[in-house]
C-alpha positions as CSV (number, residue, x, y, z in Angstrom):
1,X,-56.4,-42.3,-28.2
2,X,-58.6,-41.7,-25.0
3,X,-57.8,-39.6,-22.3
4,X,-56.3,-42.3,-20.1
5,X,-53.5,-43.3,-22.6
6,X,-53.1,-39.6,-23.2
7,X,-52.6,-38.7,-19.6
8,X,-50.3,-42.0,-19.1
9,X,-48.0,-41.1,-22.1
10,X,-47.5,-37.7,-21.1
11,X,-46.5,-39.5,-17.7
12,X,-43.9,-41.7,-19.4
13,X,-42.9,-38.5,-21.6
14,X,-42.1,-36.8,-18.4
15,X,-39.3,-38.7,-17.3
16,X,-37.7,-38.2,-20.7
17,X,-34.5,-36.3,-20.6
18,X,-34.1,-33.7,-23.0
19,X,-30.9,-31.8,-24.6
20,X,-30.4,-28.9,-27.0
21,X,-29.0,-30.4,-30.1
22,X,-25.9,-27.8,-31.4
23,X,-25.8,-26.6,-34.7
24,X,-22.4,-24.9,-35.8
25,X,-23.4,-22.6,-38.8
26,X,-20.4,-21.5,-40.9
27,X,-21.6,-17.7,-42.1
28,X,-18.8,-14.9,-41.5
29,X,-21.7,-11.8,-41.2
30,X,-23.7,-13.9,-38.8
31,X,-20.6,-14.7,-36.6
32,X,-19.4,-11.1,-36.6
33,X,-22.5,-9.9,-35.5
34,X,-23.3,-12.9,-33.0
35,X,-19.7,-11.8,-31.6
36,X,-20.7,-8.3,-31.7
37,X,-23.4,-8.2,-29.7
38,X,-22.0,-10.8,-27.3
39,X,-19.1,-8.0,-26.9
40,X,-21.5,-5.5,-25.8
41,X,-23.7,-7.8,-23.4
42,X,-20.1,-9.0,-21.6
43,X,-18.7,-5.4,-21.8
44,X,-22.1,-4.2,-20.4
45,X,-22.1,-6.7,-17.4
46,X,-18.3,-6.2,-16.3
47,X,-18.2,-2.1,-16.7
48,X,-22.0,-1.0,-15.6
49,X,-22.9,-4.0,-13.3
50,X,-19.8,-5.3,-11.3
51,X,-17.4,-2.6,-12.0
52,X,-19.9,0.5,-11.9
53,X,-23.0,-0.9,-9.8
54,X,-20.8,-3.3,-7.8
55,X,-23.1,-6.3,-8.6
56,X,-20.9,-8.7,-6.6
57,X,-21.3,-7.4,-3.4
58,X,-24.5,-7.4,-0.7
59,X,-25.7,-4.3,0.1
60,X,-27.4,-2.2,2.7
61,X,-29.4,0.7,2.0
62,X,-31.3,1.5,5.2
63,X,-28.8,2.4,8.2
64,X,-29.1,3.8,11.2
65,X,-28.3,7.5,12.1
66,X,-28.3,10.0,14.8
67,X,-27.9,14.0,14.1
68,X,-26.7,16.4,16.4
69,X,-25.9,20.2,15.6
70,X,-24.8,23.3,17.1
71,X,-24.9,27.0,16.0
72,X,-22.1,29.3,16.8
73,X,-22.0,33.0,16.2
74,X,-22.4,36.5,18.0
75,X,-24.2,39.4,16.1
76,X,-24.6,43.1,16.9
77,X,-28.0,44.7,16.2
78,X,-28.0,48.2,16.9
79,X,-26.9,48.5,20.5
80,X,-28.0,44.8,21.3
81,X,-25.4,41.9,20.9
82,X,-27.2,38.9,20.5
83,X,-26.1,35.3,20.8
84,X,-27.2,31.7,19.8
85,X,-29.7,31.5,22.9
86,X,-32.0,34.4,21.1
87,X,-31.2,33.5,17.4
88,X,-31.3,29.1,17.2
89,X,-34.3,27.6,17.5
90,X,-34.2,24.5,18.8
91,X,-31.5,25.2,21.5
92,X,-31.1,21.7,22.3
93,X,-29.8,20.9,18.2
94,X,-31.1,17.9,16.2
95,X,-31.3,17.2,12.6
96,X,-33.6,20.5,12.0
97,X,-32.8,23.8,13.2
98,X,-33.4,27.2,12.2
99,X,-31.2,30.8,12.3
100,X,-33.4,34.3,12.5
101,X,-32.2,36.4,10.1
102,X,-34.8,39.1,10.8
103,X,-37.8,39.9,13.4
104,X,-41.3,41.7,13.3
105,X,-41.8,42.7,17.0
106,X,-45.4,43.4,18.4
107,X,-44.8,45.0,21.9
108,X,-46.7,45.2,25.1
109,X,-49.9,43.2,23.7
110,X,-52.3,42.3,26.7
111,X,-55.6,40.7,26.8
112,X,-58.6,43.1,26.4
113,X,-60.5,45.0,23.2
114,X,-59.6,47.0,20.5
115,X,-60.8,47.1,16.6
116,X,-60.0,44.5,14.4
117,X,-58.0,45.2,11.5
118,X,-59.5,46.2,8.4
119,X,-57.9,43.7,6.0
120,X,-59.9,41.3,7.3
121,X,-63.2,40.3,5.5
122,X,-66.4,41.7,7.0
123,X,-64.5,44.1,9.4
124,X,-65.4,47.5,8.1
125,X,-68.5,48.7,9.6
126,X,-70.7,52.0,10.2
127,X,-73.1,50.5,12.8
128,X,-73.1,48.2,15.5
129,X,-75.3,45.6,13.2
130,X,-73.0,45.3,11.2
131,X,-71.0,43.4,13.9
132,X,-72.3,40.1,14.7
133,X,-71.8,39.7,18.8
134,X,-69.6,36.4,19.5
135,X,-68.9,35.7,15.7
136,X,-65.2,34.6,15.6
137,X,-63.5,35.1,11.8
138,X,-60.4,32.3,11.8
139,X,-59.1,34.4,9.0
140,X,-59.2,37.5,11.6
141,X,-57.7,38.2,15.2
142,X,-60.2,37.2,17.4
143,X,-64.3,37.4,19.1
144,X,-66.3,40.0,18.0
145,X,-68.2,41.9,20.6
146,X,-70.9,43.5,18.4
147,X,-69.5,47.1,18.6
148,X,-68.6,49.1,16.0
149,X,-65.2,51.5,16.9
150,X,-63.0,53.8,15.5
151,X,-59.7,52.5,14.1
152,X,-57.3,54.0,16.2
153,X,-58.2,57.2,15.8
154,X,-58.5,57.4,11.8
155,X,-62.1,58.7,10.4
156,X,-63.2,55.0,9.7
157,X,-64.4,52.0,11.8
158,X,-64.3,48.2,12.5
159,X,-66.0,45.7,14.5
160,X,-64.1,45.6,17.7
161,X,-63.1,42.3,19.0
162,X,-61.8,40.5,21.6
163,X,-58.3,39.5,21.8
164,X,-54.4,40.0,22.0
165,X,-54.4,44.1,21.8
166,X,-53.3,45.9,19.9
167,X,-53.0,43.7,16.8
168,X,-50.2,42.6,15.0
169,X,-51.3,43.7,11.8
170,X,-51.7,47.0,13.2
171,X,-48.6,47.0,15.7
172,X,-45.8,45.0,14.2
173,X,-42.4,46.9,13.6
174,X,-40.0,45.6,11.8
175,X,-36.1,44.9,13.1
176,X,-33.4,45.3,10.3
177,X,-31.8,42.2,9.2
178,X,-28.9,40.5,11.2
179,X,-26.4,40.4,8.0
180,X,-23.5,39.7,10.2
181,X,-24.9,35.8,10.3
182,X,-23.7,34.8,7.4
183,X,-20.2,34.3,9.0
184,X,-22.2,31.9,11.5
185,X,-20.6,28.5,12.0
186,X,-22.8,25.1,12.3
187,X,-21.4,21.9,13.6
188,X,-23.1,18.6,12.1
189,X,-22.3,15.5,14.4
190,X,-23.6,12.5,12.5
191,X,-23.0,9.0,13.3
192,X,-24.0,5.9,11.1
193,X,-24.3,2.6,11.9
194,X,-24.6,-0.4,9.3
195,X,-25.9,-3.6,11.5
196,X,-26.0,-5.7,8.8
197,X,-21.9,-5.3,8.2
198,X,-21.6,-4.6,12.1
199,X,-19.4,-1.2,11.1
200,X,-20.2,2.0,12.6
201,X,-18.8,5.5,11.5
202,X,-18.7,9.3,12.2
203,X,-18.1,12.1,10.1
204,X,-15.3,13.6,12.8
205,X,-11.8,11.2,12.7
206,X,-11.3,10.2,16.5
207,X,-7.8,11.7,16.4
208,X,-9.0,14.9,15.3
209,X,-9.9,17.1,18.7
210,X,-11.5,20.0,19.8
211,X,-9.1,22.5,18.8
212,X,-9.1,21.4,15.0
213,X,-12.9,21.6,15.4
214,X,-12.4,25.1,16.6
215,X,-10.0,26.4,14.0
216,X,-11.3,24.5,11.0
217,X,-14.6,25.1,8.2
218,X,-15.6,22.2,5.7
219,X,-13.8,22.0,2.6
220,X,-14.2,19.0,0.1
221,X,-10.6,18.3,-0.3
222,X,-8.3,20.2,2.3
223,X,-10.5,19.4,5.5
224,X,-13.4,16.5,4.5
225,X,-13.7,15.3,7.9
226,X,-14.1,18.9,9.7
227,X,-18.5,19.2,9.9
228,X,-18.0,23.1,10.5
229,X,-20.4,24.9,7.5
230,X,-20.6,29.0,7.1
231,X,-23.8,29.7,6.7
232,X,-22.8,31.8,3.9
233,X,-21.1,28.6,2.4
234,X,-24.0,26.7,2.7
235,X,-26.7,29.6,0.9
236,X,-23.9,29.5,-1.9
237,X,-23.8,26.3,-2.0
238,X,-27.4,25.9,-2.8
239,X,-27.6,28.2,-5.5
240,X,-29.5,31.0,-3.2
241,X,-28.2,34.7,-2.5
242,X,-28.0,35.0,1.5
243,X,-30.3,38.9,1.4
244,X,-33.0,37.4,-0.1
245,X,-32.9,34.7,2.5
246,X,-32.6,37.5,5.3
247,X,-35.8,38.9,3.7
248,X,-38.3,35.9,3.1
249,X,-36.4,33.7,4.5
250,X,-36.4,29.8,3.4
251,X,-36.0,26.2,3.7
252,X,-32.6,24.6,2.9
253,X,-31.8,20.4,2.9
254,X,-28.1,19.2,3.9
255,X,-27.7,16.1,2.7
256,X,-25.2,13.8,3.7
257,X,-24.4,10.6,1.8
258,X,-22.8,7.8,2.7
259,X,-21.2,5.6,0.4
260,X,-19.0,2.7,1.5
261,X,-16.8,0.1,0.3
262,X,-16.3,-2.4,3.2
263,X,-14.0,-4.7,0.8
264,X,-11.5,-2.1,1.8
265,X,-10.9,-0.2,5.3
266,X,-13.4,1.0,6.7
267,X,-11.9,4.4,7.7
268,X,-12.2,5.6,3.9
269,X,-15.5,5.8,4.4
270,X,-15.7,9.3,4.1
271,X,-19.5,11.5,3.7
272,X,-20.1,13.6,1.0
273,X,-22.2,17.0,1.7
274,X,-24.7,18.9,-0.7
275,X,-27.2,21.2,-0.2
276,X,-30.6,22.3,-2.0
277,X,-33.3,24.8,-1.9
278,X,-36.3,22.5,-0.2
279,X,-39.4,25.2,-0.7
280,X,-41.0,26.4,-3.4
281,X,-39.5,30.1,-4.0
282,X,-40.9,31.3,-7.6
283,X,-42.8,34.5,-6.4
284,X,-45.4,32.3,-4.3
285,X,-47.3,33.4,-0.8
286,X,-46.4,30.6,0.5
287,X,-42.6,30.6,-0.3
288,X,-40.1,31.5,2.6
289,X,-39.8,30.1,6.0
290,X,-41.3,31.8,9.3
291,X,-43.0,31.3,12.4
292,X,-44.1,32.9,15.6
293,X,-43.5,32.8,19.2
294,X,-44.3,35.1,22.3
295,X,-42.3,36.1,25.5
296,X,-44.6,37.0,28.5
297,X,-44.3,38.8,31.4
298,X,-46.2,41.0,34.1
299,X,-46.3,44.3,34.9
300,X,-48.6,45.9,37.7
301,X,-50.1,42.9,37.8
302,X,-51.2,42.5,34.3
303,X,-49.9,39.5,31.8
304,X,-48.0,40.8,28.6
305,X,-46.2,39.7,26.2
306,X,-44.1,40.8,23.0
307,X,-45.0,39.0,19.9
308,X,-42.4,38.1,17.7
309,X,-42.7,37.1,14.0
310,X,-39.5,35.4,12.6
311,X,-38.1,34.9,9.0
312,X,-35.0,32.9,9.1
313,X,-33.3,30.0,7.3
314,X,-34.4,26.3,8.6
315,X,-31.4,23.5,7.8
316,X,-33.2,20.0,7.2
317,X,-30.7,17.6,7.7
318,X,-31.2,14.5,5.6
319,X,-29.1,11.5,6.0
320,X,-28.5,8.5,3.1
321,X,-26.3,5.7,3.5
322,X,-25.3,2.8,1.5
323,X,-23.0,0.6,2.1
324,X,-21.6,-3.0,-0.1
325,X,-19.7,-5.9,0.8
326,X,-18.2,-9.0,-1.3
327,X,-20.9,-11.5,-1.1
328,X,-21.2,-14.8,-3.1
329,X,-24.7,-15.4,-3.6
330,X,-25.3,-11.9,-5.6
331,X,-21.8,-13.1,-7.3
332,X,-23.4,-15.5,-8.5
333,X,-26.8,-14.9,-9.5
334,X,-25.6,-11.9,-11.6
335,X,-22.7,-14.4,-13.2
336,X,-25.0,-16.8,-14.3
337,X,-27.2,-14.0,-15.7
338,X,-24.6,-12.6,-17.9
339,X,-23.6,-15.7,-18.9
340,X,-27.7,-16.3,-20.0
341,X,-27.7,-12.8,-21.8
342,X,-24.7,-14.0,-23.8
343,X,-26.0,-17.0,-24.6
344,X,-23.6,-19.9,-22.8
345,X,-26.1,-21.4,-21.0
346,X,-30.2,-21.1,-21.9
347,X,-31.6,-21.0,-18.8
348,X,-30.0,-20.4,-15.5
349,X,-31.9,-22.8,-12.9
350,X,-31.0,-25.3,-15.5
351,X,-27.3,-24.3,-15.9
352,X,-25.6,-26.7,-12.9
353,X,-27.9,-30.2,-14.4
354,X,-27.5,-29.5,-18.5
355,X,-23.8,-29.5,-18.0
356,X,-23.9,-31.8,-15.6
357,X,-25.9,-34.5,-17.4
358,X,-24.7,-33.7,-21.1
359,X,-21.1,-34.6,-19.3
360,X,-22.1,-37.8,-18.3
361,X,-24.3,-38.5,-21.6
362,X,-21.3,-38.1,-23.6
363,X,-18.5,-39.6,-21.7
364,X,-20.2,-42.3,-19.6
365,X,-23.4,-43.7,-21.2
366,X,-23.7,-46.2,-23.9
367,X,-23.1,-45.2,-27.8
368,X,-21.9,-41.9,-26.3
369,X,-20.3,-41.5,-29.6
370,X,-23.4,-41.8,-31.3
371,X,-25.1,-39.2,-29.4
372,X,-22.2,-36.6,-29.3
373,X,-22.8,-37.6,-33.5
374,X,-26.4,-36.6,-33.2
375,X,-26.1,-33.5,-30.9
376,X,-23.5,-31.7,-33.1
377,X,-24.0,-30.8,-36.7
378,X,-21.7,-29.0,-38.8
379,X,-23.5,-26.5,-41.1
380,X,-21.3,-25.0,-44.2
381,X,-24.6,-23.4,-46.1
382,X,-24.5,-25.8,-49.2
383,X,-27.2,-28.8,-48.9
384,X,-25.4,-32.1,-49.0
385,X,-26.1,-34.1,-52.0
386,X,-27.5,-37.5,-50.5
387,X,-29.9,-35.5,-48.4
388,X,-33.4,-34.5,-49.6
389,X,-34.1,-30.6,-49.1
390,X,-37.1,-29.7,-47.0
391,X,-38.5,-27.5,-49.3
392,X,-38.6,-30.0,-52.4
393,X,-40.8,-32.7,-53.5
394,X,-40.2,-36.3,-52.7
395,X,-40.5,-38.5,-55.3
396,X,-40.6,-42.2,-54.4
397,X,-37.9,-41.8,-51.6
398,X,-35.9,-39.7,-53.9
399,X,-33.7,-36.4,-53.1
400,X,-35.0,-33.9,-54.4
401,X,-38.4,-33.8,-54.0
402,X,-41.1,-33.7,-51.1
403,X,-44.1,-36.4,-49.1
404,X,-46.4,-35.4,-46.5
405,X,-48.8,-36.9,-44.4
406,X,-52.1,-35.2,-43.6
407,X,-56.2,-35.1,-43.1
408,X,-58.1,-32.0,-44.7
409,X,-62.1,-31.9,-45.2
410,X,-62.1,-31.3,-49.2
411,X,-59.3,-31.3,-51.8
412,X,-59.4,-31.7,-55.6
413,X,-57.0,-34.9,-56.0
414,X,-56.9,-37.9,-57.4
415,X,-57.9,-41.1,-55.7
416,X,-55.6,-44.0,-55.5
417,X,-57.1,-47.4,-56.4
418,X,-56.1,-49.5,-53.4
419,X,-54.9,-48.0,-50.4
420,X,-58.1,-46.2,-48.8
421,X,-55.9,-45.6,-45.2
422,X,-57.3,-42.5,-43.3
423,X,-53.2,-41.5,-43.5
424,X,-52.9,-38.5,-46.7
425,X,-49.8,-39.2,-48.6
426,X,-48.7,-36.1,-51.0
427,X,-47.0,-37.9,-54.3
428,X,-46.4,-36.6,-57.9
429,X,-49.2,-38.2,-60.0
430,X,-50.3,-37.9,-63.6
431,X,-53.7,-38.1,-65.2
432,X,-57.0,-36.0,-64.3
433,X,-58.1,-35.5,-60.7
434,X,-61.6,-36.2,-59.1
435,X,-63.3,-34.9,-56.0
436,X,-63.1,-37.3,-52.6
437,X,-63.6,-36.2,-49.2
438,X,-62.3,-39.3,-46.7
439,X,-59.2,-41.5,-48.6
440,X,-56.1,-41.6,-49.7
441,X,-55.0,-38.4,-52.1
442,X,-52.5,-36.9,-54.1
443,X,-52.2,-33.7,-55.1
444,X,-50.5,-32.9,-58.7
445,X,-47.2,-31.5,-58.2
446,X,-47.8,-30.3,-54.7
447,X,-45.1,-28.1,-53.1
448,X,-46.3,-26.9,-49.5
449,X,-45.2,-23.3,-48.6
450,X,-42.6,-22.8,-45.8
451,X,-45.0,-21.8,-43.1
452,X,-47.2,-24.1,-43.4
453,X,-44.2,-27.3,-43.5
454,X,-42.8,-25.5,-40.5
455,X,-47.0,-25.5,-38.5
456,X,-47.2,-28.7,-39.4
457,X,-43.9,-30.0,-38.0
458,X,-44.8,-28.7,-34.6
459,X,-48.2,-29.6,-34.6
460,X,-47.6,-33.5,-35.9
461,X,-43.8,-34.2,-35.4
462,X,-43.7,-33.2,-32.0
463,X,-43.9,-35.9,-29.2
464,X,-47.0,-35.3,-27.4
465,X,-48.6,-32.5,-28.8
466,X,-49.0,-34.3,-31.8
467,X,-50.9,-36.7,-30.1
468,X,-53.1,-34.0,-28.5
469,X,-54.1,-32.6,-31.8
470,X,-54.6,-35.8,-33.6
471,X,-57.0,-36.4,-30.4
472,X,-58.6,-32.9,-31.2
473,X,-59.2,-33.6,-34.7
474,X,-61.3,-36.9,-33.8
């Protein structure tokens, strides 16, 4: 067979319609466990994936949110009552803000000269060579002028440079801790909008005013819907004691997540809170939370300002939603693939046309009874009698024994006298055997193993490729 008849038979194969042919195998320990396992695949789908996960339903993952917060508190430090103006940073509120907890205060600095501090690398000196004129350490304070000065009156010497005097290393004093802030109160407006669902929702109930805000702090099941948080609630209720925050100070995430039902109201959509530890805080330089900033003023004429290095606790706060509706489309492409993982249909893009066209094959077309005969077998695990076993020799047609047809280079068999056909036929001969290459043979008492009946049936018996490897072997 050439390539064109090839080609044009696999074009004519194509239109074929094909069916799974049904085989009903009566074995108790292969049903149990058949059933078994379906049990688990169905119980798997309707607990985990549409009870649990909600498979049914579209979902949204990414909404949108706004965050707006306010601090509240008054503290006393020493004879000073301070309030949120000099303690919140950002005044204005968003979704970070930060609480000092403690200050290290660098007074009066102005711009002018004065020694550099002798931590810094390179700064020690004994001569003015030592001190490189215009060099500028980033690890240090500021220009160096070249001299080399006293250290504030101690009995050794640094390069003196140019910059904020004196230094903060040098200068800094350091405030006690404002303890009283851990009865300080902050208010968490969120809204969340879902645009695919068209809902939009806010962590404070409409009929809840100003004077519940007032009166009320957060608690899970009493008060869900009051966004007022201690900041002694919150260190506790990420796991972190609120003196050691006072002291190093540190970053802390409030999360808020959003999970809604839409199939019911909408108004039980509530937000759940937690809150975690965001920096690294195992004994590392870098763990903590602080930052600096300056207030400036004049004073006979001359620009100052009073440097102030804060430790404090910075709230991140992080928003997730997700939200789920009843949808069919997901309804039914997760249907269709536990029905697939059970095994009631093979393949679901083909699930609508096999049922579909086996209906009408065995109710409508011609000898429908004979094919609903040949598609369904009945399978007890005894052989019936007027049927030849696969795995037994054929004998002239008779049960109970095996024929097969095939081509191999060399074989040790017996030639038969007449029929010199290129076709191999496998019978049970007597007599010696002789060596051919290119005839009819027969093989004494030939029994082929199971494998090799079962390669040969897809290689020869099936339509098409048959023909493709008969084609090969020319």
């Amino acid at each position: 067979m050439g390539i064109k008849e090839l080609i044009k038979d696999y074009f004519v194969g194509f239109w074929d319609y094909e069916t799974p042919k049904i085989m009903v195998v009566k074995n108790r320990t292969l049903g149990v466990i058949y059933r078994g396992v379906q049990f688990l695949v169905i119980t798997y789908f309707i607990w985990y994936v549409f009870i649990s996960q909600k498979a049914y339903q579209d979902s949204e993952t990414r909404p949108e949110s706004s965050v707006y917060t306010m601090m509240r508190g008054v503290a006393l430090q020493g004879d000073r009552v301070q309030d949120m103006v000099e303690y919140v940073q950002p005044s204005e509120g968003g979704d970070v803000i930060s609480t000092i907890l403690r200050r290290e205060v660098t007074q009066d600095q102005k711009q002018g000269t004065c020694p550099e501090h002798f931590s810094v690398a390179k700064a020690n000196c004994t001569k003015d060579s030592d001190c490189i004129a215009g060099e500028i350490d980033f690890d240090g304070n500021g220009q160096r002028t070249g001299r080399c000065v006293l250290y504030y009156n101690q009995t050794f010497k640094t390069c003196e440079i140019r910059s904020w005097c004196p230094t903060e290393a040098h200068a800094a004093l350091r405030e006690p801790a404002l303890t009283e802030a851990i009865n300080f109160t902050l208010y968490i407006k969120n809204t969340i909008h879902f645009p695919k669902f068209k809902v939009l929702r806010g962590n404070v109930k409409p009929r809840k005013g100003f004077k519940y805000l007032n009166k009320c702090h957060y608690n899970e099941e009493t008060h869900p819907y009051c966004p007022v948080f201690r900041l002694g609630y919150i260190a506790e209720q990420a796991r972190e004691k609120f003196s050691e925050l006072c002291r190093t100070g540190g970053v802390i995430g409030v999360f808020i997540n959003w999970k809604c039902d839409f199939d019911l109201d909408p108004s039980d959509c509530a937000p759940f809170y937690s809150f975690r530890r965001l920096d690294v805080r195992k004994n590392l330089p870098s763990s903590g939370y602080h930052y600096r900033f300056a207030k400036y003023y004049s004073k006979n004429g001359q620009e100052y300002r009073t440097l102030i290095k804060a430790f404090g606790i910075r709230l991140d706060i992080i928003v997730h939603g997700h939200a789920g509706k009843f949808s069919l489309i997901p309804t039914i492409i997760n249907t269709v693939t536990a029905m697939t993982s059970v095994g009631i249909v093979s393949l679901p893009v083909f699930f609508c046309c096999t049922i579909i066209c086996d209906w009408i094959m065995l109710t409508f077309i011609d000898k429908h009874e004979l094919y609903s005969e040949k598609k369904f077998d009945n399978v007890n695990g005894e052989w019936p009698c007027d049927q030849p076993h696969p795995l037994s020799p054929l004998v002239d047609g008779r049960p109970g024994h095996y024929e097969k047809t095939y081509t191999p280079v060399k074989s040790t068999v017996r030639k038969e006298e007449k029929n010199l056909s290129t076709d191999w036929n496998t019978r049970v001969l007597d007599g010696p055997v002789t060596q051919h290459t290119a005839s009819t043979y027969t093989a004494s008492t030939y029994r082929p193993h199971p494998v090799l009946q079962l390669t040969y049936y897809t290689l020869f018996q099936t339509p098409h490729l048959s023909q493709l490897c008969k084609l090969c072997l020319k």
